[in-house]
C-alpha positions as a printed Julia matrix, in Angstrom:
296×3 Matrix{Float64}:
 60.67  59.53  150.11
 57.06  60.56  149.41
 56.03  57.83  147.78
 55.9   55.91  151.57
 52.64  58.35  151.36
 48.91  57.43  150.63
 48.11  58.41  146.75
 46.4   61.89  146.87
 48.53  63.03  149.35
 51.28  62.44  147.46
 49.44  64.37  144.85
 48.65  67.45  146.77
 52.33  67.83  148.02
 53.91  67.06  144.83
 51.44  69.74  142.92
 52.38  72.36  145.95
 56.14  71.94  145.21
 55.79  72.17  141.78
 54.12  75.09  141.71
 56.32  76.24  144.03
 59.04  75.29  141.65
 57.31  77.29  138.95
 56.73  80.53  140.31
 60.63  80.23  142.1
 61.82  80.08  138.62
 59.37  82.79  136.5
 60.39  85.38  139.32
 63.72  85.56  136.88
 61.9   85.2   133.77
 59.8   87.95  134.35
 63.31  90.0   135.46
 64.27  89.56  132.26
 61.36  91.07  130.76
 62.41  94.84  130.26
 66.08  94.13  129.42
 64.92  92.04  127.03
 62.3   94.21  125.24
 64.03  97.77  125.62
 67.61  96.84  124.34
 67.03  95.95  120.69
 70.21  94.74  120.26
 70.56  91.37  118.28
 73.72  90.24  120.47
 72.09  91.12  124.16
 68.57  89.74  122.64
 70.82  86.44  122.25
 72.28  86.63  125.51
 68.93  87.24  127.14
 67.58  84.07  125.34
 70.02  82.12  126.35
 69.68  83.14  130.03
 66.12  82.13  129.99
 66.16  79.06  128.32
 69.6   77.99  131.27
 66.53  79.22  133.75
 63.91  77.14  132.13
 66.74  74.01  132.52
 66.26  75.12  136.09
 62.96  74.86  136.17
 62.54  71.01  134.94
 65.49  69.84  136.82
 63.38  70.62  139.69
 60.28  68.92  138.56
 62.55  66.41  137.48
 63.65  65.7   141.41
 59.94  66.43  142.48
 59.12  63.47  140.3
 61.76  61.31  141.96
 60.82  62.38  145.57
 57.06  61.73  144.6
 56.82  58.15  142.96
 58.94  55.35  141.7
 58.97  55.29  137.79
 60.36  52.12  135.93
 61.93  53.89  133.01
 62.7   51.9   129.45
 64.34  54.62  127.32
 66.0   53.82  123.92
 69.12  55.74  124.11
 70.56  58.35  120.95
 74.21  58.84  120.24
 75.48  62.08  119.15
 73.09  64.56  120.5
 74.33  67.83  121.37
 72.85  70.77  123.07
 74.59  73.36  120.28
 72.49  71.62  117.64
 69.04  72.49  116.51
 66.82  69.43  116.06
 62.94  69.06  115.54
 61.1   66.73  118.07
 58.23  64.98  116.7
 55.49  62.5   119.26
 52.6   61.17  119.45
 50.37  62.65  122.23
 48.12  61.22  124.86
 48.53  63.16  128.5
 49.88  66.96  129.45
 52.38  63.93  131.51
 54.07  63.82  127.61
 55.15  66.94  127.98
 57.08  66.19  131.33
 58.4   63.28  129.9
 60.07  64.78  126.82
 61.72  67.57  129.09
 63.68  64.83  131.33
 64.33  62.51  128.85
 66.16  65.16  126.9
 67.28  67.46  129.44
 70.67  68.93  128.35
 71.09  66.27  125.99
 69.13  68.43  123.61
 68.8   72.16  122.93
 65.7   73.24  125.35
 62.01  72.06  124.2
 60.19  75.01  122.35
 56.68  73.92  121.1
 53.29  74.86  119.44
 50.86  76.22  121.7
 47.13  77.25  121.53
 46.46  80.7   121.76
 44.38  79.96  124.72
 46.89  78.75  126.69
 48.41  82.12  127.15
 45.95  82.98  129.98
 47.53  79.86  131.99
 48.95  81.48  134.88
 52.7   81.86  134.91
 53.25  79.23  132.27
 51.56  80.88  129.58
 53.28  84.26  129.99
 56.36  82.55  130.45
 56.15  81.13  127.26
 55.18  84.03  125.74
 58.64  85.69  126.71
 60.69  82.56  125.8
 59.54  83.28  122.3
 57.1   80.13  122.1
 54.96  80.31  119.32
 51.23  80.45  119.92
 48.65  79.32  117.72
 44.96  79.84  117.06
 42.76  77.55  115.47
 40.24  78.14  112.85
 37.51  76.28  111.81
 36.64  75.12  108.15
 33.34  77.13  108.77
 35.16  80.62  109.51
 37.79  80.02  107.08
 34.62  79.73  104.34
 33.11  82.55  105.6
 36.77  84.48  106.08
 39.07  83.17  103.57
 42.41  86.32  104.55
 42.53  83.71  107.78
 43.94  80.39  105.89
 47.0   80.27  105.99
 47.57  83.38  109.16
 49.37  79.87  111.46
 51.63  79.17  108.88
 52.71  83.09  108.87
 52.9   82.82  112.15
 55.22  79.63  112.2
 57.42  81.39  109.94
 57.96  84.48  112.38
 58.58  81.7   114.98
 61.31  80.1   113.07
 62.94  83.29  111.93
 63.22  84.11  115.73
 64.71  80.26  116.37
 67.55  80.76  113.85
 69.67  82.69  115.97
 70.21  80.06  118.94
 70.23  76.4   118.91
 66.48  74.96  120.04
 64.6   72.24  119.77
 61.43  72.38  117.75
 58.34  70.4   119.44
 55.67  69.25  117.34
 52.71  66.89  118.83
 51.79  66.4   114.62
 47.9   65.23  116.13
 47.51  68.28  116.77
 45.39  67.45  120.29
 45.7   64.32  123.03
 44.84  60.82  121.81
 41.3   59.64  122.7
 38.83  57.29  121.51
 36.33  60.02  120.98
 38.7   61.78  118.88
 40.07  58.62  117.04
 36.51  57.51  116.36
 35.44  61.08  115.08
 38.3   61.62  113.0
 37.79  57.09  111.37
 41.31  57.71  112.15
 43.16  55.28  109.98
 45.78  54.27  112.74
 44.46  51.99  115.82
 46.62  54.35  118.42
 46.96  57.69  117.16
 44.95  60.58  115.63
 45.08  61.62  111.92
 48.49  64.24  111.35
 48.93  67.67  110.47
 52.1   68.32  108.0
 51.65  72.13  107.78
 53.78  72.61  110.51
 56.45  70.52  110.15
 56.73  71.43  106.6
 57.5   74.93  107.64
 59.69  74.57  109.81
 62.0   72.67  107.45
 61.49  74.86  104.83
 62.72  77.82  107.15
 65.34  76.03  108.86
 66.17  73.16  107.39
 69.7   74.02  106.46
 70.15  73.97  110.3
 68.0   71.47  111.68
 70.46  68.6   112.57
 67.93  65.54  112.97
 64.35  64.68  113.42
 63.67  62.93  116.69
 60.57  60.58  116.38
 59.66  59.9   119.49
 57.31  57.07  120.75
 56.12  57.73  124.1
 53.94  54.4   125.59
 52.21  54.18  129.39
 52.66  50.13  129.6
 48.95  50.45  131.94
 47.39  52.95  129.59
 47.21  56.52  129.31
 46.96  58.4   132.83
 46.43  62.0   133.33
 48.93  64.36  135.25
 47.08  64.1   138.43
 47.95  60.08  138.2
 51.27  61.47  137.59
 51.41  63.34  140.92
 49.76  60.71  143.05
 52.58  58.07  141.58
 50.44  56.06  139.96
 52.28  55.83  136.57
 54.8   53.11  137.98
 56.34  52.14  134.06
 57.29  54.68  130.76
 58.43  53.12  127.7
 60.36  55.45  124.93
 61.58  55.02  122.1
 63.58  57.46  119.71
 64.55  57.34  116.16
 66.69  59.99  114.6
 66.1   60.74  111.22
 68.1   62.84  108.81
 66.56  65.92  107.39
 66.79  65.41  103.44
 65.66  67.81  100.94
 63.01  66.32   99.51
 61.39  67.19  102.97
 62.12  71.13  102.41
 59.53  72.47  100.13
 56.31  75.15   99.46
 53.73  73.33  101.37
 51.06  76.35  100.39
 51.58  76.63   96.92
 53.35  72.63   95.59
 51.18  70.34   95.19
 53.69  67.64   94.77
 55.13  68.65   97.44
 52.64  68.76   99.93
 51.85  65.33   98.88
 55.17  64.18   99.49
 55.13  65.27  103.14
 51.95  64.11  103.96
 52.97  60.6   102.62
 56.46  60.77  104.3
 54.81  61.41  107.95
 52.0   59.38  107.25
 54.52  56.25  106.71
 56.21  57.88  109.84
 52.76  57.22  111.75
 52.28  53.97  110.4
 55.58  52.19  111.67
 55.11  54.22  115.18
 51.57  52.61  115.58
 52.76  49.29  115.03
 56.0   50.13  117.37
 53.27  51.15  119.78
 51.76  47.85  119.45
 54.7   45.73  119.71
 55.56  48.08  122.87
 52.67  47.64  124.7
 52.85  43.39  123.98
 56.6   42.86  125.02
């Protein structure tokens, strides 16, 4: 319907409603706040996580018909058998737009347990959105840099504690663990910084992945590698709202967790080796997917 509409109007009303969407649905979140944090109780702390992550589902299903109202998308999405929303998986993609993000929620939407991901520290200061992750038990992360870790060495190694807290708390209810392994959006600054050895993606991090496997890898179901491709490049989420993204190509491959990918990624050598190689092979067939994608 809106998408009879000029471009940035389109994007004005589609960024109202959204945000309209978004404080609708954290006026329960919030509610759930004190019942959640007073009643230490491991069976009502699972029932309160499961009512938030049914109101995040909420939540995307309306940006999902937002989206539809807004703009016509041509969507090409390689289809997964077997998924199941009572199975934990871990969610792995490359990383070019916040418009990823949106993707990965419909294309999985109750197919999947709901998307929990990695999140800079910073982020928590994003209105709503950042406090609403920080009660759906969304790990947040803070970056340090090889210069503070020289001069403060008791820091390496304070994300990976922190992933482990994270995945201790994921154990007890099926979810599905996010991880944009770049670490940051894709751009040719970035790529040319980094002599990134990949034409379309940044270098990886394994640190995280390796943890979570480590910690729940005995109930991690399957790896989803995801390839997410905009056929007329990368646009950012304003494009999104003004409907100028008119094609999104995806493809998934589901991979089986095996335990030579469950290790000590601080203190094995061999084994932090092994993962690095493992998703660094991973990277190498999704660049050249990414090429054949963008050329069909």
């Amino acid at each position: 319907m809106l998408h009879l509409l000029p471009g940035p109007v389109r994007g004005v009303i589609s960024f109202v409603l959204m945000a309209v969407n978004t404080v609708f649905w954290s006026v329960p979140i919030f509610l759930c706040v004190p019942f959640k944090l007073l009643v230490p109780i491991r069976a009502w702390q699972h029932l309160c996580n499961r009512a938030l992550s049914a109101i995040a589902g909420f939540w995307i299903r309306g940006n999902t018909l937002i989206q539809q109202l807004s703009c016509t998308i041509n969507w090409d999405v390689s289809s997964v058998e077997n998924l199941s929303p009572k199975q934990w998986y871990m969610v792995l993609a490359n990383h070019q737009s916040w418009v990823d993000i949106l993707v990965l929620q419909k294309i999985f939407h109750k197919k999947i347990p709901f998307l929990k991901f990695f999140i800079k520290k910073e982020l928590i200061w994003l209105p709503l959105l950042g406090q609403a992750w920080w009660v759906m038990d969304f790990p947040f992360m803070k970056r340090y840099s090889k210069k503070l870790l020289a001069r403060k060495p008791h820091l390496r190694g304070r994300d990976m504690e922190i992933t482990r807290k994270a995945c201790e708390k994921f154990k007890s209810l099926p979810i599905s663990v996010m991880n944009f392994v770049e670490g940051t959006r894709f751009s040719f600054e970035k790529h040319r910084k980094q002599a990134s050895p990949y034409k379309n993606l940044l270098k990886t991090k394994a640190g995280g992945i390796a943890f979570v496997l480590s910690t729940m890898g005995d109930q991690v179901s399957r790896i989803l590698d995801v390839t997410i491709v905009y056929p007329d490049g990368k646009k950012s989420f304003w494009a999104y709202l003004c409907g100028k993204i008119e094609c999104i190509n995806v493809r998934i491959n589901a991979l089986p967790v095996t335990d030579d990918l469950r290790g000590d990624y601080l203190n094995d050598n061999q084994f932090r080796e092994r993962i690095h190689g493992w998703l660094n092979s991973l990277w190498l067939e999704k660049d050249r997917r990414i090429e054949f994608m963008r050329n069909c």
